[in-house]
Backbone as CSV, one residue per row, in Angstrom:
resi,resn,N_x,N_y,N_z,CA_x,CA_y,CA_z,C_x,C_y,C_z
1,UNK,109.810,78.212,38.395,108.890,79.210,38.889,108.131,78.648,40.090
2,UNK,107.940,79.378,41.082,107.403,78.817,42.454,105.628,78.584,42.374
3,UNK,105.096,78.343,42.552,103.760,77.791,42.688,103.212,78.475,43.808
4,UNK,102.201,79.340,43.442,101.112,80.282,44.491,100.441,79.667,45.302
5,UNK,100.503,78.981,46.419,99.705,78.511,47.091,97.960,78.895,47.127
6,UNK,97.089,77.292,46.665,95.333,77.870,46.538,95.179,78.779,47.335
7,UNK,95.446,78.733,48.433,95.238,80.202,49.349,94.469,81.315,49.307
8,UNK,96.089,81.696,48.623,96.767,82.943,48.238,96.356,82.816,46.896
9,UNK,95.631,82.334,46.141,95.608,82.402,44.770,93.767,82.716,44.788
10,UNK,93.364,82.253,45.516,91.572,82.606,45.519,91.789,83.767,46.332
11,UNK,92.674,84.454,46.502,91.998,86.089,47.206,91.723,86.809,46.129
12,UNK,92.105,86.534,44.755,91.716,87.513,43.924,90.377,87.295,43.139
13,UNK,90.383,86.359,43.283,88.493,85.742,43.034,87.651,86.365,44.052
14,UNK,87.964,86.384,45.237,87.487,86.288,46.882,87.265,88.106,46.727
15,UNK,87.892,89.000,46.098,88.000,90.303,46.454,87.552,90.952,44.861
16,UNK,87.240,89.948,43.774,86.343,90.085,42.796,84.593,90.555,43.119
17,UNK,84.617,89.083,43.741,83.126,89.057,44.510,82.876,90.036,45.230
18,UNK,83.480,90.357,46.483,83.066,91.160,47.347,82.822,92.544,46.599
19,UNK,83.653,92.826,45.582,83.238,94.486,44.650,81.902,94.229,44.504
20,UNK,81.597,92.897,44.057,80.102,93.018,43.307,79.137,92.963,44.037
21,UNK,79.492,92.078,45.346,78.282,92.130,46.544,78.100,93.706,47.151
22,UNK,79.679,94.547,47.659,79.534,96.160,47.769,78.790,97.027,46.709
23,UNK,78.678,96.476,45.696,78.384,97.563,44.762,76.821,97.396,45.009
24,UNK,76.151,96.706,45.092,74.864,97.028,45.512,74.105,97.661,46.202
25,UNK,74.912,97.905,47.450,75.423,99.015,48.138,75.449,100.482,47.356
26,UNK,74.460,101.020,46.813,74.236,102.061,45.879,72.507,102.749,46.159
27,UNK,72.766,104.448,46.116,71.341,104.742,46.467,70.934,104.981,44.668
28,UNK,71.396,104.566,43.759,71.135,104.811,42.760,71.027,103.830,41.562
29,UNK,70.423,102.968,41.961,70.133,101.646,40.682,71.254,101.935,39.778
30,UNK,71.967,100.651,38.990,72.075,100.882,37.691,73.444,102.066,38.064
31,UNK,73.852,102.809,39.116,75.335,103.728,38.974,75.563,103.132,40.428
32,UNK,77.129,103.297,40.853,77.622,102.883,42.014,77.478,104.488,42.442
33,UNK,76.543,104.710,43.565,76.895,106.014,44.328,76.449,105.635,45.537
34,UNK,77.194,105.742,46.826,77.421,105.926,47.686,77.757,106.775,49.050
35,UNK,76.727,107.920,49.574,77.253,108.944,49.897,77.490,108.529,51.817
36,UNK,77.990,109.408,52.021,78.234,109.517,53.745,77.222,109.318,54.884
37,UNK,76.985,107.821,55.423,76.547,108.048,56.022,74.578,108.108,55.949
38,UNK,74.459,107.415,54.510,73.236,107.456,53.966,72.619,105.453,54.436
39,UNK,71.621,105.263,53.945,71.457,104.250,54.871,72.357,102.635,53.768
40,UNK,72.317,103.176,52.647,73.226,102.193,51.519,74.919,102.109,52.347
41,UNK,75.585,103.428,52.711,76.548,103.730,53.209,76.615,102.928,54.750
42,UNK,75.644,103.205,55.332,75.859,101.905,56.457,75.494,100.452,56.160
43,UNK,75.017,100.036,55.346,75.017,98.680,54.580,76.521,98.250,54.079
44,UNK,76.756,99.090,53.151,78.505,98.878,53.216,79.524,99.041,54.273
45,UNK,79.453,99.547,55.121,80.175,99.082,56.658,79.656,97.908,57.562
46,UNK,78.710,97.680,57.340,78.067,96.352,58.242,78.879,95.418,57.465
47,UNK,78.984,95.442,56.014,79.607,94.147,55.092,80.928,94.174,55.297
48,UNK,81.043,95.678,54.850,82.934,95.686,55.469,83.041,94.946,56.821
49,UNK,82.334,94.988,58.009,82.628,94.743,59.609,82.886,93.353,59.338
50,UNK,81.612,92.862,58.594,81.378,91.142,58.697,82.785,90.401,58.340
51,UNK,82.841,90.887,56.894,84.516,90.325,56.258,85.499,91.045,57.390
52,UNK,85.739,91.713,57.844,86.693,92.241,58.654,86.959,90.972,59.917
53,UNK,85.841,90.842,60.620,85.293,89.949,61.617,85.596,88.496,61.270
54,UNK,85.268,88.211,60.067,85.564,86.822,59.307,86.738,86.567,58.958
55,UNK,88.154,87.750,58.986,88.815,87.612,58.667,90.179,87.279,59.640
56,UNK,89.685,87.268,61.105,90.145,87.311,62.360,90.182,88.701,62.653
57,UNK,89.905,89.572,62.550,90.707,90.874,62.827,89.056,91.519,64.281
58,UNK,89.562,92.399,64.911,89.225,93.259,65.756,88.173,94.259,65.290
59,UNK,86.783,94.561,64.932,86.503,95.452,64.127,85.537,96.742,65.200
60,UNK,85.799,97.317,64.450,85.272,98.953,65.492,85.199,99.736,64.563
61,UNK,84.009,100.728,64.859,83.723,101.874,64.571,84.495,103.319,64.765
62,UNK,84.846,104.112,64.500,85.091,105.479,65.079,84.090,106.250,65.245
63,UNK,84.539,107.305,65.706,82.917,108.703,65.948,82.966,109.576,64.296
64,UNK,83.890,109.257,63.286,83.808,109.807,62.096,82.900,108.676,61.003
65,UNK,82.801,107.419,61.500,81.505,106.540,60.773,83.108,105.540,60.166
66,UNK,84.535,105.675,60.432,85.489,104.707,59.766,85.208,103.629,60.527
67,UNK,85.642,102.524,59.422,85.115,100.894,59.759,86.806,100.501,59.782
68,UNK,87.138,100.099,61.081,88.424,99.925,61.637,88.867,98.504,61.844
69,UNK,89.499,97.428,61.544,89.685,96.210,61.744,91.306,95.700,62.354
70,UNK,91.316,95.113,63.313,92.527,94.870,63.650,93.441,93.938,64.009
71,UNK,93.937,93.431,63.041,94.578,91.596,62.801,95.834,92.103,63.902
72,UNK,95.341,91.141,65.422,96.892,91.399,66.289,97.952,91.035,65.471
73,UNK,99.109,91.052,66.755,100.331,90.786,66.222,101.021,89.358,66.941
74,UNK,101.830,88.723,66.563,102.020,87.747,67.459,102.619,88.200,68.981
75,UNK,102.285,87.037,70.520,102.168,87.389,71.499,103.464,87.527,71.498
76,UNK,103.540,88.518,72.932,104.659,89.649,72.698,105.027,90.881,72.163
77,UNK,104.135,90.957,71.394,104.208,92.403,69.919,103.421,93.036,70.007
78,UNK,102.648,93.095,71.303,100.931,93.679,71.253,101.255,95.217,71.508
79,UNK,102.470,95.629,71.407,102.582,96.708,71.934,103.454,97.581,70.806
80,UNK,103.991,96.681,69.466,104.363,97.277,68.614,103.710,98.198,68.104
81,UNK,104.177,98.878,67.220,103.350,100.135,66.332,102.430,99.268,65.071
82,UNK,101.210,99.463,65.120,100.478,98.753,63.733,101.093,98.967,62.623
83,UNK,100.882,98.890,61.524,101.029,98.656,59.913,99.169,98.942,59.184
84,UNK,98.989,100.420,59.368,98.309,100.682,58.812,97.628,100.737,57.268
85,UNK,96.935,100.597,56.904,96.148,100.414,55.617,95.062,100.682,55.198
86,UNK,94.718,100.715,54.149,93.430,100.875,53.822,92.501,101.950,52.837
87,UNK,91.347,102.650,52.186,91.241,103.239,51.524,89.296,103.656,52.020
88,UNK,88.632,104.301,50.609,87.647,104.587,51.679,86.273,103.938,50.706
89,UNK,85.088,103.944,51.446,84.219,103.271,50.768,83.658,104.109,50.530
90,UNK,83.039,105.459,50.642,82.201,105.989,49.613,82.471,106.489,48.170
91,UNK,81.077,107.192,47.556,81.568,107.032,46.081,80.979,108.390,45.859
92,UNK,81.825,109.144,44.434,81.308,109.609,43.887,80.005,109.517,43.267
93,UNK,78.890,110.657,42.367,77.531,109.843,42.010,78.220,109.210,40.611
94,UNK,77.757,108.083,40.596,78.128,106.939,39.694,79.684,106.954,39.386
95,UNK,80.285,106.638,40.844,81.391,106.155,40.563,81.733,104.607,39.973
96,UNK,82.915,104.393,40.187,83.539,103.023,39.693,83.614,101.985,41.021
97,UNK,83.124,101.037,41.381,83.465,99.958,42.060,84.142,99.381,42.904
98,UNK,85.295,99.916,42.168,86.591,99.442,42.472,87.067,100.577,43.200
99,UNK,86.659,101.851,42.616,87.358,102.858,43.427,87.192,102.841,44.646
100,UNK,88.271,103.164,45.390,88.252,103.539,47.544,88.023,101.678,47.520
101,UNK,86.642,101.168,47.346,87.159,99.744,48.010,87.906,98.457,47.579
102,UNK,88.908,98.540,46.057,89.573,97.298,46.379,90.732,97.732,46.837
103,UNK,90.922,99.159,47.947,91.950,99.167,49.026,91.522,98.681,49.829
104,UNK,90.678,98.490,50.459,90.000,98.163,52.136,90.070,96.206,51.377
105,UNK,89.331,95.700,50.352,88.770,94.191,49.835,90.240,93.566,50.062
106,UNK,91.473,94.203,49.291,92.458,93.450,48.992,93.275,93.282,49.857
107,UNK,93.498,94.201,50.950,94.268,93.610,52.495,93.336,92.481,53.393
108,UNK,92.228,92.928,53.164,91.244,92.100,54.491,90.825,90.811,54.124
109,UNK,91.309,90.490,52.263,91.119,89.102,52.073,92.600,88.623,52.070
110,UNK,93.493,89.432,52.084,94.976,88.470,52.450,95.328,88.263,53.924
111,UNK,94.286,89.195,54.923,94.621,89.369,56.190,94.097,87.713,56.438
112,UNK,92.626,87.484,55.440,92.026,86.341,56.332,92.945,85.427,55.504
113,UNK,93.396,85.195,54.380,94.065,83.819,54.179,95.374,83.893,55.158
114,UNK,96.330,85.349,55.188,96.897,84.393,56.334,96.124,84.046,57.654
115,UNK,95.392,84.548,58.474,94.729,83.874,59.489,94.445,82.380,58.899
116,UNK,93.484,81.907,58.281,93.234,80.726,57.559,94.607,79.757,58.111
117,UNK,95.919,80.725,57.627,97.107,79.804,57.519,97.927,79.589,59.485
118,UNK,97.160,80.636,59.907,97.139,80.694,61.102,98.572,81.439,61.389
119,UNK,99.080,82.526,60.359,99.882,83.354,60.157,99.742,84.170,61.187
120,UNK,100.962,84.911,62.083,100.476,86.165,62.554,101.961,87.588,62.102
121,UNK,102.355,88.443,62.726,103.332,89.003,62.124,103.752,89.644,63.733
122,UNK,104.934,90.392,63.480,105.515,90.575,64.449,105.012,92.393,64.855
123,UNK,104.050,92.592,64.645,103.316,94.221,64.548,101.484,93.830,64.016
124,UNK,101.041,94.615,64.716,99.481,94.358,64.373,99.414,95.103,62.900
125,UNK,98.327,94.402,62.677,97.894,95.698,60.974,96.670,95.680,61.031
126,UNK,96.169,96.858,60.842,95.175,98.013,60.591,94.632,98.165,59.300
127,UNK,93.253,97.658,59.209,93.071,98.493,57.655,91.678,98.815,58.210
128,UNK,91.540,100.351,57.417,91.037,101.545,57.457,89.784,101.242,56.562
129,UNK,88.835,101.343,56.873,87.744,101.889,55.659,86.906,102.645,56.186
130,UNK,87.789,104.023,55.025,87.343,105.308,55.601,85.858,105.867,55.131
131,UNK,85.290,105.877,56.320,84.036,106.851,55.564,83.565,107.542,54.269
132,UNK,84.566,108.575,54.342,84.321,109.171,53.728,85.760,109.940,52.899
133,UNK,85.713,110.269,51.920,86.769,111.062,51.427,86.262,111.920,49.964
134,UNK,85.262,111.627,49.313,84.496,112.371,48.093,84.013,113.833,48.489
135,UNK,83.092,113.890,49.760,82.658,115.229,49.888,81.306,115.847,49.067
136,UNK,80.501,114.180,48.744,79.397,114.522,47.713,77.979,115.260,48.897
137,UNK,77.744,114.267,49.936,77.019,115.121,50.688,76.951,115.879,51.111
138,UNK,78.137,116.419,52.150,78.251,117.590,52.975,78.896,118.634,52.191
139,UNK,79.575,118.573,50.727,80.454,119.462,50.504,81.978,119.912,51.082
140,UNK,82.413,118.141,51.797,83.509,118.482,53.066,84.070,116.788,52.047
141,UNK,85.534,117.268,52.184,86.244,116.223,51.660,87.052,115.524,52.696
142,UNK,87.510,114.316,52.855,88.795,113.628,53.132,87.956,113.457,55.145
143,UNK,87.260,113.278,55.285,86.500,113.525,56.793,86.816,112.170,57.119
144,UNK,87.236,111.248,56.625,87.805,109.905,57.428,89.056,110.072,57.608
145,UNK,89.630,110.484,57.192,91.667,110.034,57.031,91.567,111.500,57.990
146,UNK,91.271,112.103,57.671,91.242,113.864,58.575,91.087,113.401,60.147
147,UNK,90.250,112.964,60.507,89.841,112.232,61.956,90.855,111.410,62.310
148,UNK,91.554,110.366,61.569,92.431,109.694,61.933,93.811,109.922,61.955
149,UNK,93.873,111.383,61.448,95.085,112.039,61.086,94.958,113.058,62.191
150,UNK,93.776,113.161,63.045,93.659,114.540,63.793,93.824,115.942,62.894
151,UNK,93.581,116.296,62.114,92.740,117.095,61.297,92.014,117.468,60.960
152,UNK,90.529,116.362,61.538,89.275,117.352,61.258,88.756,118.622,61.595
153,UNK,88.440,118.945,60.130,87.834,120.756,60.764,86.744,120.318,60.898
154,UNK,85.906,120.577,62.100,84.901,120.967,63.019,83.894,121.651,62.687
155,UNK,84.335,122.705,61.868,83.647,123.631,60.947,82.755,123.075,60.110
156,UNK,83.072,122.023,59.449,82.321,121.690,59.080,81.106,120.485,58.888
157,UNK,80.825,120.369,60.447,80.042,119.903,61.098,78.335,120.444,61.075
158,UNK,78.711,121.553,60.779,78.085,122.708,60.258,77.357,122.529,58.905
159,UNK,77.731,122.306,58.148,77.972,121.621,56.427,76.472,121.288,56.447
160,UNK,75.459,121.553,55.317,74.179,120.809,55.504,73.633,120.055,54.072
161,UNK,73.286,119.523,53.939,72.853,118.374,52.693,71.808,118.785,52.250
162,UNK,71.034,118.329,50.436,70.389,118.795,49.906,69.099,119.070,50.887
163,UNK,68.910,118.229,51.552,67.636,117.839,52.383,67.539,118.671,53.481
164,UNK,68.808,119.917,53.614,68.909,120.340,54.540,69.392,120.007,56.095
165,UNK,69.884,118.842,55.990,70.442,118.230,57.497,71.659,118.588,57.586
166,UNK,72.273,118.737,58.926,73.909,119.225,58.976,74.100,117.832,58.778
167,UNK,75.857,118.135,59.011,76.105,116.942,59.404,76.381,116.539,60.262
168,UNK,76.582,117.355,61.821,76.450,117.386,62.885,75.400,116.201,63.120
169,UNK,73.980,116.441,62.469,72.926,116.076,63.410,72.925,114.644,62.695
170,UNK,73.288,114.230,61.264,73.479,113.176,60.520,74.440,112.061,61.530
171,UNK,74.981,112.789,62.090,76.436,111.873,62.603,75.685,111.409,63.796
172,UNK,75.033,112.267,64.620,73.972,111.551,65.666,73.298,110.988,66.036
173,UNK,72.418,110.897,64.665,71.329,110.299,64.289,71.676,108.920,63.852
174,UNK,72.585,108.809,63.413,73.711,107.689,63.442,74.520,106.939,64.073
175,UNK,74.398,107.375,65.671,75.068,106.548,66.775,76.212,107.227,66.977
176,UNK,77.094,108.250,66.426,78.149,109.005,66.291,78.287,110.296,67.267
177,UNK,79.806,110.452,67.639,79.330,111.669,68.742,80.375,112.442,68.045
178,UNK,79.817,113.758,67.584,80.928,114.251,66.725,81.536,115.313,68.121
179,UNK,81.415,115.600,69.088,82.234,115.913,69.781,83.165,115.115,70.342
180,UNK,83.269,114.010,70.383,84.939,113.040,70.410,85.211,112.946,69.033
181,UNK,85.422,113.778,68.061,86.128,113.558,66.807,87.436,112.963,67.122
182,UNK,87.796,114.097,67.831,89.959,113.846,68.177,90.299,112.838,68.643
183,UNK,89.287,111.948,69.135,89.350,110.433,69.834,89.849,109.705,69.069
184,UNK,89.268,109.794,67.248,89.826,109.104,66.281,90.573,108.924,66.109
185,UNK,91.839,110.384,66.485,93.386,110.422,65.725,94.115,109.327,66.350
């Protein structure tokens, strides 16, 4: 039987932790909830950026609030098609942990052990951590992968939260220009 290199064998410790450091990341003591764009919700993209950043990769924002990271490809390949990935960080109210982010935790800690190994691949890869996809604030579902898919309805920009804010003006107020949505796709 072949032997897992330490590596590759502490990413699953490495992407243990990080659930538990994200999960704090909650506007609700005591339940994991996480909504769009709330100020817990940009706490969990600053952490996502950092590990993204730490992991060698490229990290950027979109105008839909997705936390975008991008491990090149080896020179020569900069022009291949990426190898996209990824899942989304907000939560249902008192969701599970694990849900949406140990898609985004578990690529971006194998992205950095291979960097570590000083690995690269012959195509860049992409992992995604999408905003949003629950639909607990605005009443609008899937608004990260929709943007990056060129699908967002617009309409519901419109959409307004208990507090009464669209989400138009949420996305602004936020550094976001929801008129380059389509920029995302």
């Amino acid at each position: 039987m072949k032997t897992v290199p330490e590596q590759y064998r502490s990413c699953g410790q490495e992407i243990m932790r990080r659930a538990d450091v994200l999960a704090v990341h909650t506007e609700a003591p005591g339940m994991m909830t996480r909504t769009y764009l709330t100020p817990v919700h940009h706490a969990a993209a600053q952490q996502l950026s950092e590990w993204m950043s730490a992991a060698g990769m490229q990290v950027r924002r979109d105008d839909a609030g997705n936390v975008i990271g991008r491990y090149e490809a080896t020179p020569g390949h900069e022009n291949a098609p990426a190898l996209a990935t990824g899942s989304h960080f907000d939560t249902v109210r008192n969701g599970g942990k694990y849900d949406g982010n140990l898609g985004i935790l578990l690529p971006v800690s194998c992205i950095g052990a291979w960097h570590r190994a000083g690995r690269r691949f012959p195509f860049p890869i992409e992992v995604i951590g999408f905003a949003e996809e629950e639909g607990v604030r605005f009443k609008a579902t899937l608004l990260g992968s929709r943007a990056v898919a060129g699908t967002f309805d617009k309409g519901v920009l419109d959409n307004l939260d208990e507090e009464g804010n669209s989400m138009r003006d949420v996305m602004r107020a936020a550094g976001f220009n929801p008129d380059r949505l389509d920029a995302s796709a």
